[in-house]
N, C-alpha and C positions, 0 to 999 in steps of 0.2 A: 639210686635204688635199682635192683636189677629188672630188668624187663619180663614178662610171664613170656616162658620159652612154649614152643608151639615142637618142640626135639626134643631128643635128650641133652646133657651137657656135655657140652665139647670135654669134658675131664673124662668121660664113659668111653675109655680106650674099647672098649671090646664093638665099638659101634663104627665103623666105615665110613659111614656120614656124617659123625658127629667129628671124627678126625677133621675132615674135610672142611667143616662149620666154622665159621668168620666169626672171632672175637672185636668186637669194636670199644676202647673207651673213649667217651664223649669227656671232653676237660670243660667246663665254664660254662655251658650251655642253659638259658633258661629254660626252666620247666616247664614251657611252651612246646619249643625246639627239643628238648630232650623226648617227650609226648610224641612229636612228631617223626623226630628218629628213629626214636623206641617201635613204632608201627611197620614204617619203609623195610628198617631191620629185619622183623619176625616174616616180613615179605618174604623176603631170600634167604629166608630161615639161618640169620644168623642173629649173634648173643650180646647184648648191648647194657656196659652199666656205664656208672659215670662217678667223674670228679670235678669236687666243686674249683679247685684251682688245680696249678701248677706242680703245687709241693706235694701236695696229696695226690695226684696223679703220679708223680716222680717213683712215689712208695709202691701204690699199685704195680707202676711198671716195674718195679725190680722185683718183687712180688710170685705176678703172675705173667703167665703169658696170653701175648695180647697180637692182633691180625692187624688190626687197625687204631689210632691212635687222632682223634679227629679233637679237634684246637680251636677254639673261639679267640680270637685275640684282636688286636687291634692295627693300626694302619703301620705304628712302629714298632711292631710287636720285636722283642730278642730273642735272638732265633738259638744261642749259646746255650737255652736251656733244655733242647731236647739233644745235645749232643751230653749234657753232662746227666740227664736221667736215663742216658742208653748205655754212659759207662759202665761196663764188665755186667750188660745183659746180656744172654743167650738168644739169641730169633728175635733181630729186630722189627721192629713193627714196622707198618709203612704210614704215614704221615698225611693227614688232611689238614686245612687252616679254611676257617672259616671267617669270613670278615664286611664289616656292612661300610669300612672305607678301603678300600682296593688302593694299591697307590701300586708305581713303578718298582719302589725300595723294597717293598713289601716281597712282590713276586720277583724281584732279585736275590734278596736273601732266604726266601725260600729255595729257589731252586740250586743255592750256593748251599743250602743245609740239607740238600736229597728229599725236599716236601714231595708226595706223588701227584698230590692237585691244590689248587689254590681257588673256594669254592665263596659267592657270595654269601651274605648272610640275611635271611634264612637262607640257607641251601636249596634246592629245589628239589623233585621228588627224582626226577629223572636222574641229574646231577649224582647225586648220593648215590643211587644205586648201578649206576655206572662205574661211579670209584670203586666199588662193592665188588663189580663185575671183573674188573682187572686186578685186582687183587687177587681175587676167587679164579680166575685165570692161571697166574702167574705160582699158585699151589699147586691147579692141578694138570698144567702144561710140564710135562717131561722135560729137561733140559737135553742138547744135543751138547756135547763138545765140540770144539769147531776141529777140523781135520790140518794137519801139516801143509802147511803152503812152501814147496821150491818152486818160487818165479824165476825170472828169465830178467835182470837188470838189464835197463838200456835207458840212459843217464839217470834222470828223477823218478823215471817212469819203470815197470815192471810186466814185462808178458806173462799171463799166468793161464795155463792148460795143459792137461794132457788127455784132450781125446782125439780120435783117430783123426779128425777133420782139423787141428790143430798141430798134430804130427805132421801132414801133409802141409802146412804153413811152415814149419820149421824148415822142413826139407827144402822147399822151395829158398827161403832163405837162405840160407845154406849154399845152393847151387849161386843164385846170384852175386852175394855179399863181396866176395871175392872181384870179381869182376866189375867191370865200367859203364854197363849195358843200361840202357833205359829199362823203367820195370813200370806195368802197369799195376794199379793194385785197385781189386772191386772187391763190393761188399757195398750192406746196407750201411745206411747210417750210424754211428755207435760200434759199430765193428771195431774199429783201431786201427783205421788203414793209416794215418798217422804214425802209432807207434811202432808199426812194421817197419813205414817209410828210414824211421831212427833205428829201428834194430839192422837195415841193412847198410845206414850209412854207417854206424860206429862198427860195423865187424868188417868196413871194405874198404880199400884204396884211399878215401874219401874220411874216412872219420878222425883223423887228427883235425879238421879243416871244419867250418862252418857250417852249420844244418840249418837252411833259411826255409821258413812252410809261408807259401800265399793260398791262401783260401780266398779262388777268384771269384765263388761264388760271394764275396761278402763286400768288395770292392766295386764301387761304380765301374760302369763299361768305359766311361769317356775319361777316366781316372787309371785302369788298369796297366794300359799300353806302359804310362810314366811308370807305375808304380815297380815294374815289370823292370823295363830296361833304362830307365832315369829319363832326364831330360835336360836341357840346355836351359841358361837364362835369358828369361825372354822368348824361351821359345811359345808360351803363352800367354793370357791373361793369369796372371799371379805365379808366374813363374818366377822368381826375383833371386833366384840362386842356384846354380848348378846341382843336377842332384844324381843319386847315384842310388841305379836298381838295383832291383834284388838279385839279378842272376849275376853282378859284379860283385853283390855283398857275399854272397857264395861261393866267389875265388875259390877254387884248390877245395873244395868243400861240396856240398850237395845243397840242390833247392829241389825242394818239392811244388808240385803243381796241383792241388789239390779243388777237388771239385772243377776240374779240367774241361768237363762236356758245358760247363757255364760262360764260355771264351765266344765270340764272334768267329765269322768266318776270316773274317780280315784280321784280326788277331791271330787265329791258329795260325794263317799262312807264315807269318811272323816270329812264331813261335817254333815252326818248323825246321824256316831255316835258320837261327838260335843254335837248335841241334846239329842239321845236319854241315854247317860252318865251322860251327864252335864261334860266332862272333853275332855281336846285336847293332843297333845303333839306336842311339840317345834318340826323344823326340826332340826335334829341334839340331840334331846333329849333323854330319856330311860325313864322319869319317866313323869306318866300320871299328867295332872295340871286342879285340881280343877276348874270348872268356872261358876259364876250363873248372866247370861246374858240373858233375854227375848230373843228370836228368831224371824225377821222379815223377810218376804222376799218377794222382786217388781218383776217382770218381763213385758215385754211387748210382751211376745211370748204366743202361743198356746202352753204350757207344755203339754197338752195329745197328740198330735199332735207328740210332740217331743219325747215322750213314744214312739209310735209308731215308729218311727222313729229310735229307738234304739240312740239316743242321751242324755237322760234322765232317772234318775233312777225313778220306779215306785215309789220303798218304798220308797226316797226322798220327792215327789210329797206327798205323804198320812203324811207325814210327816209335810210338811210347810203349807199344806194346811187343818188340820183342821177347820179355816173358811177361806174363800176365800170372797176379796171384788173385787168388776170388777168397776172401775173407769167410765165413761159416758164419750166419747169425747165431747170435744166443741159443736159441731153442733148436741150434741141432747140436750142441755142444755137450749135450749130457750131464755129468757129471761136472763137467766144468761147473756149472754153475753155483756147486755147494765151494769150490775150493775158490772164486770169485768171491764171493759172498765174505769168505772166511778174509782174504784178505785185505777188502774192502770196510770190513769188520774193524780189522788189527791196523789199517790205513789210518781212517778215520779216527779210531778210537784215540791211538797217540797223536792223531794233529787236533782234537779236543778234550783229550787230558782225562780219556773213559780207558779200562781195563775190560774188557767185553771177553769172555772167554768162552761161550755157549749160546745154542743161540733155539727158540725152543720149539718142539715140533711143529706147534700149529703155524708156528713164524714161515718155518722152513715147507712147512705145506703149502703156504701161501706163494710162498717167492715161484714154489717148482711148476704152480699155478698157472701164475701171470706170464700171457704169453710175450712179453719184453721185444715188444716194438722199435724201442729204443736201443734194445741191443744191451753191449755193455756200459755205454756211459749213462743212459737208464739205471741198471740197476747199480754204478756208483750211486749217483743220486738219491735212492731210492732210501740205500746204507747209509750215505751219511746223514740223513733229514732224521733217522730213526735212529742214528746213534747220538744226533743232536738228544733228542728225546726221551733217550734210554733212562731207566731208575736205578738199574744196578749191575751185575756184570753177565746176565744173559738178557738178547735180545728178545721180547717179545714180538706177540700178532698186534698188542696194542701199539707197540712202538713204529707201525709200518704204516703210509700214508693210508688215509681212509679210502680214497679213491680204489687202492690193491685192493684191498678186502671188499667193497663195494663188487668189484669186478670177479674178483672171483664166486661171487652170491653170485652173478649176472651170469656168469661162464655157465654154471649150475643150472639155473633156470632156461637156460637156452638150448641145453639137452634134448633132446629127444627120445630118445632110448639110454641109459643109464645099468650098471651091475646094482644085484639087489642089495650088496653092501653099501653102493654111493646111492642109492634112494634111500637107504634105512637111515645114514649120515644126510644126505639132506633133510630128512623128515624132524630127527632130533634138533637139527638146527634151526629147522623153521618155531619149531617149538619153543625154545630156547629162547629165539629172538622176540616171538611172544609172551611170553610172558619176563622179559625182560632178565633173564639170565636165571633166575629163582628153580633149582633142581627139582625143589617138591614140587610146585607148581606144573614142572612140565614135564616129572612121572604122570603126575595123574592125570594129563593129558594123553599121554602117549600109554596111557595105562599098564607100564612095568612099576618095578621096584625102585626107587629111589637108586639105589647102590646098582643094580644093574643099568639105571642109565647114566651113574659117575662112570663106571667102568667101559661103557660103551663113548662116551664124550674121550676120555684119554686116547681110547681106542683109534677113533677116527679123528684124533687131535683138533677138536671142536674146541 
């Protein structure tokens, strides 16, 4: 039986907000739980009737149209049956399962059948109107189209930019690639001073030939030396085999030296002359060993800094850094970041079997937010964890760690002075969050009109 609406009826086209208004049918629910939905509902001023089973819901769905589609079932419920009562409907609905035995099987074939949540039984009040809330989202969030991504291929991997501070990286590549020159390459962390390292070995002298990276920072100090130039059998404790470094396994190829400022002093020396010989010797060796390896080398430190410091050798530094490229964090990259995004999107999405083609304003307000500490393999991360997540083929602000959205609330409050636009937007939001996403609710807090504060939510894609 239908619930007493507190609106008009979602059918009342000429009404803005009732467009807007969340159709929920409850399938199997006792008229306990139906009572208690039927209330949470008229909260967030949406429209809630029900069906006593499967079949009869099946009817309804093809029927009418419906927002939400919420499912009491059991631990091995078959999940085949909401794919055959969505056959050749129009606006499919999005799917809750409520259940009082939770099992593994359960929330596998759910998320194998596009369920949006998989919610205890009873549900809780919060619960429910959260599903409620990303739904009601996911309406009235604007979809973006993602923008054309031409990357830059360099083997598995892809450089993707074009802003000015990313031009000036190309350039630089460009000048060295060709050439044999040692290159220093800085940048924060998450930069991709790595896959520069590979874009100027596969465009130079060196890229038919092997690309070895040591990240010295991740290797033991009393471990390094071997790992570096090999070592003899016997020449220590568990030495038990002749072994053979990395700047041999780089013959005719390039080795990078990555996180470079993390070496000893008595290492760098080592290291130095390495370069400036072109030859090493084994630990535990006597005889010097020929080696013709390009020379790379990343850090994410201040090297003259560390000069100073007496933790780095000068003539090292003069050394790897005949040219030097300094990487751009994320956040001076501009635009970059929507066309990152996009292809991290379309990365992800084909290495977990999603079609993601839009991704939606308030997502994209978020991402251009967060000041990405991390740089870019941050926000890899960030995309694939929320395309794991995704429900269908635009990405939401749901789909994004909570922690991003948490922080961007946090960036806000930390304000001081603010435009009267991003005070009006955080105000609506604070309200919002109070009364738990419910638009009526938090007109009459904010004392406008319902419909002017839907329009003003798109607006500042809340």
């Amino acid at each position: 039986m239908r619930q007493q609406e507190a609106f008009p009826s979602a059918r009342d086209g000429d009404d803005p907000a009732a467009r807007l208004r969340l159709r929920i049918l409850v399938v199997g629910a006792e008229p306990g739980l139906r009572g208690a939905l039927g209330r949470w509902a008229a909260e967030a001023g949406a429209e809630l009737a029900s069906a006593p089973d499967l079949p009869r819901a099946a009817r309804q769905i093809a029927q009418e149209r419906w927002d939400i589609v919420l499912a009491v079932v059991g631990d091995e419920a078959d999940m085949s049956w909401w794919a055959d009562a969505l056959r050749g409907v129009e606006g499919r609905p999005h799917v809750l399962l409520a259940t009082s035995r939770p099992s593994m099987n359960l929330a596998l074939g759910a998320k194998k059948s596009g369920v949006l949540d998989l919610l205890p039984l009873p549900p809780s009040r919060d619960d429910f109107l959260r599903a409620l809330n990303s739904v009601w989202s996911a309406r009235t969030d604007d979809a973006v189209q993602l923008p054309p991504v031409e990357g830059h291929p360099v083997g598995p991997y892809t450089l993707v930019g074009h802003s000015p501070a990313m031009l000036d990286v190309y350039k630089q590549i460009a000048l060295v690639a060709q050439t044999a020159v040692t290159v220093l390459i800085q940048g924060e962390s998450g930069t991709g001073k790595e896959l520069v390292a590979r874009a100027i070995h596969a465009n130079g002298p060196t890229g038919s030939g092997p690309f070895v990276a040591v990240n010295c920072a991740a290797i033991p100090e009393n471990l390094l030396e071997s790992e570096l130039f090999g070592h003899e059998k016997g020449a220590f404790t568990g030495a038990v085999a002749r072994k053979i470094g990395r700047f041999q396994q780089a013959q005719d190829g390039t080795i990078l030296l990555d996180e470079v400022a993390d070496m000893s002093l008595a290492l760098q020396a080592k290291i130095l002359r390495a370069i400036q010989e072109r030859e090493i010797e084994r630990v535990g060796g006597a005889e010097p060993i020929k080696v013709a390896a390009r020379v790379l080398a990343a850090t994410n430190r201040d090297l003259r800094a560390a000069i100073d410091a007496g933790r780095f050798r000068s003539d090292l530094f003069y050394r790897l850094a005949v040219v030097t490229i300094t990487l751009p964090p994320l956040s001076e990259r501009g635009d970059d970041l929507d066309l990152l995004t996009a292809h991290f999107l379309r990365l992800h999405g084909t290495r977990h079997g999603k079609s993601i083609t839009a991704l939606s304003e308030r997502a994209m307000t978020l991402l251009r937010r967060h000041p990405w500490s991390g740089n870019v393999r941050e926000l890899g991360n960030v995309i694939e964890r929320a395309v794991i997540g995704s429900r269908d083929g635009t990405l939401r602000a749901e789909d994004l760690p909570e922690q991003l959205r948490d922080g961007a609330r946090q960036k806000d409050s930390d304000r001081a002075l603010v435009t009267l636009a991003e005070a009006e937007a955080r105000h609506i939001a604070r309200a919002l969050e109070y009364t738990r996403g419910r638009i009526g609710d938090a007109a009459k807090i904010l004392a406008i009109h319902r419909n002017t504060l839907t329009r003003k939510i798109r607006e500042y894609g809340l």
